[in-house]
C-alpha positions in Angstrom: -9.8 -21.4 -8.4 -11.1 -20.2 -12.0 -8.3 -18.0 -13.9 -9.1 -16.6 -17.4 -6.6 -19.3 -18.4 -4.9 -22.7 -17.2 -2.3 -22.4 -14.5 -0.3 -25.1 -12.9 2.3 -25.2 -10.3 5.2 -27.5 -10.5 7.1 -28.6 -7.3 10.3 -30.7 -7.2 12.7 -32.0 -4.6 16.0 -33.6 -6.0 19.1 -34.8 -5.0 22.5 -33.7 -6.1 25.6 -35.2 -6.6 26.9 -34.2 -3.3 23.9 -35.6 -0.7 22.2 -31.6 -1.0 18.4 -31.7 -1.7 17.3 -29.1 -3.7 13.6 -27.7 -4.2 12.0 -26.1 -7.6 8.8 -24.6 -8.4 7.4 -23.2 -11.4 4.2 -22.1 -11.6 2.8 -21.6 -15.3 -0.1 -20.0 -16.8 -1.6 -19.8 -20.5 -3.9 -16.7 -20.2 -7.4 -17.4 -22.3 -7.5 -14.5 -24.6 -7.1 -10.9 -23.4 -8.7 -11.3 -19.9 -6.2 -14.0 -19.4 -3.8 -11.4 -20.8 -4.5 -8.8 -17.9 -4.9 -10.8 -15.4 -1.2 -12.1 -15.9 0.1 -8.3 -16.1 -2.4 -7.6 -13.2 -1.1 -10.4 -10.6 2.7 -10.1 -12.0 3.9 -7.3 -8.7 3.1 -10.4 -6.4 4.2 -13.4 -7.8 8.1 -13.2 -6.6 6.1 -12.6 -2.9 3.9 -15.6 -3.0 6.1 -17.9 -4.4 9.0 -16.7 -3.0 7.2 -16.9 0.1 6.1 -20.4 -0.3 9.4 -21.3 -1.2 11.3 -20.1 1.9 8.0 -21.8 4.1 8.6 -24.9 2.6 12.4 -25.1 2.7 11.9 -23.8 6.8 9.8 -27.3 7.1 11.5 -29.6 5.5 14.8 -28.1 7.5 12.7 -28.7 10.9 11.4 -32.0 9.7 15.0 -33.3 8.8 16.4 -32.1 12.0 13.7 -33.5 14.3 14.7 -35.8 17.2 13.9 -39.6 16.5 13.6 -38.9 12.8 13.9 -42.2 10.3 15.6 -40.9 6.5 13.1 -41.6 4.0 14.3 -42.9 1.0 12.4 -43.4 -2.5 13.4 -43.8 -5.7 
């Protein structure tokens, strides 16, 4: 995708002191110049809905994965 600017998106899955998994994302963006600028301010109405919304999509799987029948834990450190 070109963006007036660098983007990324960060994803993590870790595990707490209690056995929970918990999933972060980030998603940054340097804006190149004023284009970059705008588009930022432009896009910034539907950010919480598409990563929200890929947030609560990949939480969903990974709930249906975990509680699928025959299922082996994978563990890696």
């Amino acid at each position: 995708m070109r963006l007036p600017g660098l983007a990324w998106l960060e994803l993590r899955a870790e595990t707490d002191a209690e056995g929970r998994t918990r999933y972060r994302q980030r998603a940054f963006f340097h804006p190149r110049g004023l284009p970059g600028h705008v588009y930022w301010w432009a896009v910034s109405p539907f950010r919480a809905l598409v990563f929200g919304g890929m947030a609560r999509n990949i939480a969903r799987a990974a709930a249906r994965s975990a509680s699928a029948p025959g299922r082996v834990p994978e563990v890696t450190r």
